[in-house]
N, C-alpha and C positions, 0 to 999 in steps of 0.2 A: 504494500500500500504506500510505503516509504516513498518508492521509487516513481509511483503512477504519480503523486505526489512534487515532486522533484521535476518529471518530465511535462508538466502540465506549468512548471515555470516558477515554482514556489523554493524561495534558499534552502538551500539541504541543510545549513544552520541555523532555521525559523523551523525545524522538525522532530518533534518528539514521537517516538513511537512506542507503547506499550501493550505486549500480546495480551489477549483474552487470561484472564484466569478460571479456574473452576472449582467445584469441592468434589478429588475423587473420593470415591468410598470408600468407610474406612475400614469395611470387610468386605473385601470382595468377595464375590461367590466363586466356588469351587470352578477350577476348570474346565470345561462342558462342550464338546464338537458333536452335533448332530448330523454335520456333513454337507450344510449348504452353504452357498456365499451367499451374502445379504447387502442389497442395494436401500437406503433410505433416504428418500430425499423427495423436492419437487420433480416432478415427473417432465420436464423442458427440454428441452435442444441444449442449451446452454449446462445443463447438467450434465451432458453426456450420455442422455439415455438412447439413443440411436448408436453410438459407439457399444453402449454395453450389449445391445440386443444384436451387436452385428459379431462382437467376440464370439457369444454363446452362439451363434451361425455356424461362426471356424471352427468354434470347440466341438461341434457335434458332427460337422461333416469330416472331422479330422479323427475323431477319439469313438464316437457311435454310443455305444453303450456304458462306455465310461465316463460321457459326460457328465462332471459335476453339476449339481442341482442351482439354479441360482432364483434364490426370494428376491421380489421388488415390494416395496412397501413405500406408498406416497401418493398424491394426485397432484393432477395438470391436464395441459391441453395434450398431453401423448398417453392418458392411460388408455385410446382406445388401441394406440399402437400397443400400449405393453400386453392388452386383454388378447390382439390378434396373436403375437407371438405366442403366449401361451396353450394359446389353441392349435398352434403349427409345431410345437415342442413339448415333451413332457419332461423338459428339464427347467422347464421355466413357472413362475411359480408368482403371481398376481395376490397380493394377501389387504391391498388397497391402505388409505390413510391409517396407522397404527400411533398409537399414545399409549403413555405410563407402562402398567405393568406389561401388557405385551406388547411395547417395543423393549423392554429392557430384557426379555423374555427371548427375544428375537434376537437381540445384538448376543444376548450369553450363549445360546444354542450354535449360532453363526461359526462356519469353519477360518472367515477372514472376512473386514468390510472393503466396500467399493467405492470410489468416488471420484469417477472418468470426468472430471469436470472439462466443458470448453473452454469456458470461461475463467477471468483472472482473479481468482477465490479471493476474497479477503483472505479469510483462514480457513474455515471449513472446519466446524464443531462437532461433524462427524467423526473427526478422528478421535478426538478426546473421547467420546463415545466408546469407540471402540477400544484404546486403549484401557479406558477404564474397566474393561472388564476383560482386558489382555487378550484383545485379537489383534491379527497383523492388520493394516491398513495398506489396498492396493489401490494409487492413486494417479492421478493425473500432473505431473511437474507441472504447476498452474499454482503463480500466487502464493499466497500462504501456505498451500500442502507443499510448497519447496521446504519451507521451515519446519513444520512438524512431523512431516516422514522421512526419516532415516533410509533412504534409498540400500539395500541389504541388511538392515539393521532390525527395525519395527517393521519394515514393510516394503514394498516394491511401489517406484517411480516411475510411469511411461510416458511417453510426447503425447501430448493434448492432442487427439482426436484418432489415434494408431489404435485399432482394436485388435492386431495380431500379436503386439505388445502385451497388450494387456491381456488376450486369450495365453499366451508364454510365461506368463506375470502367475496367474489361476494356477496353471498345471503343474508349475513349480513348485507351487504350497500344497496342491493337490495331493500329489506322489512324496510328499517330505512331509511326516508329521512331526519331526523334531524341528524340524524349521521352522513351522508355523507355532509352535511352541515358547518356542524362546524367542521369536520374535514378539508373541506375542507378550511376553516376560519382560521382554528389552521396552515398550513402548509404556507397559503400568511403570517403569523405572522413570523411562520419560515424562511420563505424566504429575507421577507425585514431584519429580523433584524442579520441576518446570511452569507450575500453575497454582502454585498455595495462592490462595486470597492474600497471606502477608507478607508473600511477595510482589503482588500487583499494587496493594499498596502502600508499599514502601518506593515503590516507582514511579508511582503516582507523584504522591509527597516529593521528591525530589523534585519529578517534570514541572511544577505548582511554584518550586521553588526556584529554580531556573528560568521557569518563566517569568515569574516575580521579578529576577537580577537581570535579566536581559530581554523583557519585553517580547518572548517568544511565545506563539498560541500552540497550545500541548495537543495532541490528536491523541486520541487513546481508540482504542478497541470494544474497551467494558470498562 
């Protein structure tokens, strides 16, 4: 956002930026792979959801019977596209707008989340999501998910709009359950030690104060 910021003409020393924070949980639930990827989000062009429907395409004309499962969960102007793939795939899986217990229900069961964004994410809350309940995040290099996925680390990064990437990205975590593991391990590490509320504001406080001594407008996140 820094940079969109910067490029639209604004002094890169009139710029404060501070990431979103959260409150993960302070018990996570047990472990849990029930063997689908899980898509949530608004259902748009700009999210990616023509990329995602077009991996699970490759994935199934490639793989047949081993194609992993993938839930979408969301609404927009493309659920009738997500409703027709499902009807042309039984690996595709329509579960429409989800809240509270069963999205959280959904991210814990999920084998990795998805977030093939077009568009230049602010940050993208889904990851935290997922991390929080230590699933990998396979995502789109877009924006903010440059910052919060650890490209082999918590998760895998592909070029905004490449769905063959991101079908190689799948298979990867597919065939590796240790990988999807400790990734998913590596990202709750991320998470707690990157998003305390008293870390955000104690940044805050500072930006408040800097801009106080030098007359700069603070941009925060949250």
């Amino acid at each position: 956002m820094r940079d969109k910021f910067i490029e639209a003409g604004i002094p890169q020393d009139k710029i404060i930026t501070i990431r979103h924070s959260c409150d993960p949980l302070s018990n996570p639930p047990l472990f849990e792979d029930l063997g689908y990827f899980l898509f949530l989000g608004r259902l748009i062009t700009a999210k990616g959801i023509r990329v995602l429907l077009e991996a699970w395409q490759l994935l199934e004309a490639r793989f047949g019977s081993e194609t992993p499962k993938l839930v979408i969960g969301g609404d927009g102007p493309l659920a009738d596209e997500v409703t027709r793939a499902c009807r042309q795939s039984k690996y595709i899986q329509y579960v429409g707008q989800v809240e509270g217990d069963q999205k959280n229900e959904l991210i814990q069961g999920c084998r990795a989340m998805l977030a093939p964004s077009l568009w230049w994410e602010g940050l993208g809350l889904v990851t935290y999501e997922a991390y929080d309940h230590s699933k990998p995040m396979l995502a789109a290099g877009s924006g903010g998910l440059l910052e919060t996925v650890r490209h082999g680390e918590t998760g895998f990064l592909h070029e905004p709009g490449k769905a063959s990437q991101l079908a190689d990205h799948v298979m990867e975590i597919e065939k590796n359950p240790a990988l999807r593991t400790h990734m998913g391990s590596m990202g709750r590490k991320w998470l707690v030690k990157n998003t305390q509320r008293s870390q955000w504001l104690d940044a805050f406080d500072q930006a408040l104060l800097l801009a106080r001594q030098e007359h700069i407008s603070a941009v925060g996140c949250r």
